[in-house]
C-alpha positions as CSV (number, residue, x, y, z in Angstrom):
1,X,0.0,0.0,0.0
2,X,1.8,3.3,-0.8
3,X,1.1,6.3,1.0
4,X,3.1,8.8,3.5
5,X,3.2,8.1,7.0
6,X,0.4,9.7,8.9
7,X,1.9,11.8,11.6
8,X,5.4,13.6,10.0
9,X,8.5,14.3,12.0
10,X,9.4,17.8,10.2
11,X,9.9,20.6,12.8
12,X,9.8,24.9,12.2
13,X,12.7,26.0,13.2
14,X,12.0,30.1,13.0
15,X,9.4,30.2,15.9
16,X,5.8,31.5,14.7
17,X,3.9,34.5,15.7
18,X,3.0,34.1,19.9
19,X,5.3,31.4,20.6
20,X,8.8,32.4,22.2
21,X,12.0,31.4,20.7
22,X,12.7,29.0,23.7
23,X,9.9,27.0,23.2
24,X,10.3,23.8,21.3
25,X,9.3,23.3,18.1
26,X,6.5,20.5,19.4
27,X,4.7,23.1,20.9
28,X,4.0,25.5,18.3
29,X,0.4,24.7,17.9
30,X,-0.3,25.7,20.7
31,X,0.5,29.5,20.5
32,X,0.7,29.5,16.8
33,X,-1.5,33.0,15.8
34,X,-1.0,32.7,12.0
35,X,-2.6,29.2,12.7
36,X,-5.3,29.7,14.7
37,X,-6.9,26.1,15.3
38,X,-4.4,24.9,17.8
39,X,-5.2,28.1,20.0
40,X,-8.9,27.5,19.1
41,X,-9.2,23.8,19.9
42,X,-6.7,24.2,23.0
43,X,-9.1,26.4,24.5
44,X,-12.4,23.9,23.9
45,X,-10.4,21.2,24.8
46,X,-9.6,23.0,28.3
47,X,-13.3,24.0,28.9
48,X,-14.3,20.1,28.3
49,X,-11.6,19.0,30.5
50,X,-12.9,21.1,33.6
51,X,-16.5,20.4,32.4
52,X,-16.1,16.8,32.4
53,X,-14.2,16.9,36.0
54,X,-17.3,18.6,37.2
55,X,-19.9,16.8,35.8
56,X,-18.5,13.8,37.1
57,X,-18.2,15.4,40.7
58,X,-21.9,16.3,40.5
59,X,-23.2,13.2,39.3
60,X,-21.4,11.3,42.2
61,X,-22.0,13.8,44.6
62,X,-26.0,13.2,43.6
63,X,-25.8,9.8,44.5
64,X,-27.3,10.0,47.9
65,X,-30.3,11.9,46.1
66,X,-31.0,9.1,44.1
67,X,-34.4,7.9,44.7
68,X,-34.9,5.6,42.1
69,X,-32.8,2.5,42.5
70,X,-33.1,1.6,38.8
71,X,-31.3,5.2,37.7
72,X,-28.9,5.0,40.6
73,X,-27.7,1.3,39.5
74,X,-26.8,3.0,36.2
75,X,-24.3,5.8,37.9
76,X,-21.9,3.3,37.7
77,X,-21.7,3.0,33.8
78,X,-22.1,6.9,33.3
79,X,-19.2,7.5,35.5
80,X,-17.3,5.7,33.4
81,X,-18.4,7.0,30.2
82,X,-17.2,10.8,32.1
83,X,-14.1,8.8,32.1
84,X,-14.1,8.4,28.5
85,X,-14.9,11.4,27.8
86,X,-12.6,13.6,29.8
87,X,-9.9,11.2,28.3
88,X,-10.9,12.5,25.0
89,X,-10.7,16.1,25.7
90,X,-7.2,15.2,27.0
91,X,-6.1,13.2,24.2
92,X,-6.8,16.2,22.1
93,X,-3.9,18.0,23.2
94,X,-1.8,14.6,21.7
95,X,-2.8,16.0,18.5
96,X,-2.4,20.0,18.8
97,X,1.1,19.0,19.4
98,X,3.5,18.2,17.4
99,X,4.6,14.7,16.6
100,X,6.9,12.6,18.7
101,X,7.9,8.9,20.0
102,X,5.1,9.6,23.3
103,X,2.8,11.5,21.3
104,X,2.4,9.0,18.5
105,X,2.1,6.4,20.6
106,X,-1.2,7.5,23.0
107,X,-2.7,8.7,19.6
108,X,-2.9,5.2,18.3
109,X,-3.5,3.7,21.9
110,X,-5.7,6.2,22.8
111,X,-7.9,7.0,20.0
112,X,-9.5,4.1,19.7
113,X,-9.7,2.6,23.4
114,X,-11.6,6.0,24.7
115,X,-14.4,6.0,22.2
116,X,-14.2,2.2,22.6
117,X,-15.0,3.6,26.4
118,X,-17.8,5.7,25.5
119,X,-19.7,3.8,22.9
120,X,-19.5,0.4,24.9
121,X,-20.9,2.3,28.0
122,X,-23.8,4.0,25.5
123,X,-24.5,0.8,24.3
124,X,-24.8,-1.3,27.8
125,X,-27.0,1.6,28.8
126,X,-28.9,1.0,25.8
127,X,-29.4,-2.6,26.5
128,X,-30.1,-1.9,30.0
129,X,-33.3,0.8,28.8
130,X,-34.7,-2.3,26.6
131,X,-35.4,-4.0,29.7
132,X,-36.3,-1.0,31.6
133,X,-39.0,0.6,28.7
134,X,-40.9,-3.2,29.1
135,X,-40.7,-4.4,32.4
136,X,-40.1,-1.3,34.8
137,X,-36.8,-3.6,35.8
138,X,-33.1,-3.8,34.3
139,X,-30.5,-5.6,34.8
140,X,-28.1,-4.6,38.0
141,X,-26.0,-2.0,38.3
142,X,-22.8,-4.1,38.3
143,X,-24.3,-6.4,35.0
144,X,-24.3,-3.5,32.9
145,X,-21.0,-1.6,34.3
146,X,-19.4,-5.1,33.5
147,X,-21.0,-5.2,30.0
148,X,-19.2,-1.6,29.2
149,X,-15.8,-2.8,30.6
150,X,-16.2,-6.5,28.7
151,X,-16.5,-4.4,25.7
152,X,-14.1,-1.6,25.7
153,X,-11.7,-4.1,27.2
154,X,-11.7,-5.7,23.8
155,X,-10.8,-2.5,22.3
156,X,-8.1,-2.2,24.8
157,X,-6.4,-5.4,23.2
158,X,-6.9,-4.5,19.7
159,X,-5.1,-1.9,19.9
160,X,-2.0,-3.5,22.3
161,X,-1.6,-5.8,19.8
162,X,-1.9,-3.9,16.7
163,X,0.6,-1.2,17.9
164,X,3.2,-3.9,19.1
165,X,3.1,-5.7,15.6
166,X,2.5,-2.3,13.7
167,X,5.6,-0.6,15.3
168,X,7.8,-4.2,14.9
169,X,7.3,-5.0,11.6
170,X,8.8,-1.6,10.5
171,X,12.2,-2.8,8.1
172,X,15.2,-0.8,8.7
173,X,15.8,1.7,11.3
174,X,14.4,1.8,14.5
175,X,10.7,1.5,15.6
176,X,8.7,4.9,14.7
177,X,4.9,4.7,15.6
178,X,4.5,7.7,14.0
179,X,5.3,6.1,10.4
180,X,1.5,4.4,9.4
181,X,-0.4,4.5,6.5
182,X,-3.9,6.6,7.1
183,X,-6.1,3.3,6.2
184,X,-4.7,1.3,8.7
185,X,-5.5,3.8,11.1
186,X,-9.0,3.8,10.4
187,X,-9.4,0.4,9.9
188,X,-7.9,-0.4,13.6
189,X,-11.1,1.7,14.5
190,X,-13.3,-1.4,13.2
191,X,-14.1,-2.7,16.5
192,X,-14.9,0.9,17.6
193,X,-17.5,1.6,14.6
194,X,-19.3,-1.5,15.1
195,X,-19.8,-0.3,18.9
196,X,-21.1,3.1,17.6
197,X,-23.7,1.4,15.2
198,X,-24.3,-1.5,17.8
199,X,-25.1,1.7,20.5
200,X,-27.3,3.2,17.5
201,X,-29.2,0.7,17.0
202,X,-30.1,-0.6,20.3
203,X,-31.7,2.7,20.9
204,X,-34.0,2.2,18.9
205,X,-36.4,-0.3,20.7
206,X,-36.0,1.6,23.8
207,X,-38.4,4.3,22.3
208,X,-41.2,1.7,22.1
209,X,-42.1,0.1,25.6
210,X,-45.2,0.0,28.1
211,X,-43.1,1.9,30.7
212,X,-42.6,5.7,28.7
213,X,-40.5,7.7,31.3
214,X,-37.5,5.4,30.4
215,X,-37.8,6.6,26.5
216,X,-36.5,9.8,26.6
217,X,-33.3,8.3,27.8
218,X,-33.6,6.5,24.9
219,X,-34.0,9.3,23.1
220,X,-31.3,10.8,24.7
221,X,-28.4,8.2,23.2
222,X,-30.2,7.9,20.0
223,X,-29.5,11.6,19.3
224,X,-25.8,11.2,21.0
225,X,-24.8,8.4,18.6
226,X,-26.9,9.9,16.0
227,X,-24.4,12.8,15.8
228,X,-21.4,10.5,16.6
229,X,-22.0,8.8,13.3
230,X,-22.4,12.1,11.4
231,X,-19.1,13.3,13.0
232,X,-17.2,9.6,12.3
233,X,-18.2,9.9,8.3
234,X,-17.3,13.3,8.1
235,X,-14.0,12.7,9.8
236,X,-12.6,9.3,8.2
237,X,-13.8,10.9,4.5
238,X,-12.0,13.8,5.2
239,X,-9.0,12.0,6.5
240,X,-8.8,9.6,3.8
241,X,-10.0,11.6,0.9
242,X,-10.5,14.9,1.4
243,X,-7.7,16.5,2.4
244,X,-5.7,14.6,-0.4
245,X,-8.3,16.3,-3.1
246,X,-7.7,20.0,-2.0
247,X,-4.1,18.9,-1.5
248,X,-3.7,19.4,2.1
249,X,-2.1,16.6,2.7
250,X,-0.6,15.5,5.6
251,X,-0.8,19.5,7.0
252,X,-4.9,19.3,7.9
253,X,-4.2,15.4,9.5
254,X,-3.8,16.6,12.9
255,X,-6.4,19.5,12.6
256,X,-8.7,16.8,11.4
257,X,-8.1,14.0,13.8
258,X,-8.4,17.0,16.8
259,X,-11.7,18.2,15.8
260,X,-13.2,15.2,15.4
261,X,-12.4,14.6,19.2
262,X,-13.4,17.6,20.2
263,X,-16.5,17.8,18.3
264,X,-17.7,14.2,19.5
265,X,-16.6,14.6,23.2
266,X,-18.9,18.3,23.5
267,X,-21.4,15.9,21.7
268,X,-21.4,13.6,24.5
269,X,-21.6,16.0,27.2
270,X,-24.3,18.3,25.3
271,X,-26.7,15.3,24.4
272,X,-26.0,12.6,27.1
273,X,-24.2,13.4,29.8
274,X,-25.5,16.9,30.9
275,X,-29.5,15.2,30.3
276,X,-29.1,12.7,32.2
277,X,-27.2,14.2,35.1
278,X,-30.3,16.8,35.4
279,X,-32.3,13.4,35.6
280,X,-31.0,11.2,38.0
281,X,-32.5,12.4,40.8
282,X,-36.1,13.2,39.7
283,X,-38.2,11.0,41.1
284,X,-40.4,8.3,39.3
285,X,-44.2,7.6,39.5
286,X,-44.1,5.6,41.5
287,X,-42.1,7.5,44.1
288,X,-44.5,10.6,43.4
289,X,-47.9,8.3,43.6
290,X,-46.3,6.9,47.1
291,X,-46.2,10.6,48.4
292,X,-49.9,11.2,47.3
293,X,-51.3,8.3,49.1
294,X,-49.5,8.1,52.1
295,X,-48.9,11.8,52.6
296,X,-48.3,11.7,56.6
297,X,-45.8,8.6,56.5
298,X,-43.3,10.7,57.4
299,X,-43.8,11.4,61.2
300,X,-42.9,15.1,62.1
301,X,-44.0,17.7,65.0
302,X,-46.9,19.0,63.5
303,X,-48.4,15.8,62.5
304,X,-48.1,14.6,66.3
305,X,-50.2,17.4,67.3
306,X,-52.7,16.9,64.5
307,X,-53.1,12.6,65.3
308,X,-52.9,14.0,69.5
309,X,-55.6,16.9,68.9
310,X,-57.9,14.7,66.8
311,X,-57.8,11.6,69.7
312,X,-59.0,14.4,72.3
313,X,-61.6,15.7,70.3
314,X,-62.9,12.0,69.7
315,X,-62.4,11.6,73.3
316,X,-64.4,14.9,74.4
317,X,-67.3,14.1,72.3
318,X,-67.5,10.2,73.3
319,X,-67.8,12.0,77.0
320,X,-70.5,14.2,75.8
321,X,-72.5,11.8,74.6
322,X,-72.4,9.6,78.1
323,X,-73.4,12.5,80.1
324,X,-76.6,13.6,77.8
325,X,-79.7,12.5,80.0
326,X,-82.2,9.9,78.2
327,X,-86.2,11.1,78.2
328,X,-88.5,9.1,77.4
């Protein structure tokens, strides 16, 4: 297969616009003003990071709340999928700077084994909502947590193994993960698309069920994975094909590869995440028709004086009525 190698090794050596002349050349990216992405996607990247730290620290911190033990079985899974997804916001970085030994490495490694994170975790919760939508009842909490780390482990040794023989079959000179063709890059992201459309696709059914207040969760990874396969068409075309046409070849690579991290991960936290954290702890039916009918279960001052003052008046009137004289 002939083709350059997807990541290049050539440094500037004059220092750009913003960046100071001790600053390695790796780092350009990053202050670069005649090439303003790196400064742009730095700065998303950045808020995600801090957004995804927090969103994780809310959702745990709501756990007590919790008053439905079917949505609080599932904290488990979405605190992993925050995981993922902070991991992604990180791994952008990886790609705003410029190519090394480490760098080259976690963007192989990493690429694929955090959306392997995130789409094994939407698709366990997907499963988990079929049961839910029909019988009011899903599988446990630790079922579907295992479920998400079964399947991103398998990612996870993909992607071991494909690096080791990738970066040891190399002829001559010494190993360079940075030197791989573009196709092989996508296609070691197999595994990772068939999670995607596995995730999509399981959604679906969760719309239809006898028990509706579980759909809009449905709803909510249908739309999530919706837009991830939107974002993983327009990415791989423009990474395989597109940049080649307009002859932009390998200089938009990394400015592709970085948006389509960023893009995804605010997708996840826009459409999933930030839902279903403002969800968790509203209550269910059957928690609300509990209330109605046994309003006074909870015992408190006041309804002490209420049950004391209606057992004197009961009393009072039972003694009225003994003391009435009988005519007749």
């Amino acid at each position: 297969m002939s083709g350059g190698s997807l990541w290049g090794t050539e440094g500037r050596t004059t220092p750009p616009s913003g960046c100071s002349k001790d600053l390695s050349s790796l780092y350009y990216n990053l202050c670069d003003l005649s090439a303003a992405w790196g400064i742009v996607l730095e700065a998303v990247a950045s808020l995600g990071v801090v957004t995804s730290f927090v969103l994780t620290i809310v959702l745990v911190a709501s756990l007590p709340f919790v008053q439905d033990s079917q949505k609080k079985s599932l904290v488990a899974t979405q605190v992993f999928f925050l995981l993922g997804t902070f991991g992604l916001f990180c791994l952008t970085f990886d790609f705003i700077v410029g190519p090394d030994f480490s760098t080259c490495t976690s963007r192989r490694f990493l690429f694929g084994v955090l959306f392997g994170i995130c789409f094994s975790c939407l698709l366990a919760h997907a499963v988990a909502l079929n049961f839910l939508v029909r019988r009011n009842r899903g599988p446990r909490g630790w079922v579907t947590l295992a479920v998400a780390l079964l399947l991103a482990l398998v990612e996870v040794i993909i992607n071991a193994e494909w690096l080791i023989i990738t970066v040891a079959r190399q002829e001559g000179g010494s190993p360079d993960p940075c030197r791989l063709e573009d196709a092989d890059f996508v296609m070691a992201l197999i595994y990772v698309m068939f999670l995607l459309v596995a995730a999509f696709g399981t959604a679906w059914p969760a719309l239809c069920g006898r028990y509706g207040r579980w759909r809009k969760h449905g709803a909510f990874i249908l739309a999530t994975t919706g837009l991830s396969v939107a974002i993983w068409v327009a990415w791989t075309a423009m990474y395989l094909y597109g940049n080649q046409q307009v002859g932009k070849k390998p200089g938009w690579d990394d400015p592709t590869l970085a948006i389509a991290l960023v893009s995804n991960a605010c997708a996840f936290l826009l459409l999933y995440v930030i839902p279903e954290v403002t969800h968790v702890t509203r209550r269910g039916p059957e928690q609300a028709f509990e209330d109605d009918v046994y309003p006074t279960r909870g015992v408190g001052y006041e309804t002490i004086l209420k049950e004391q003052k209606s057992q004197s008046m009961f009393v009072e009137n039972k003694a009225f009525s003994m003391d009435e004289p009988s005519f007749g």
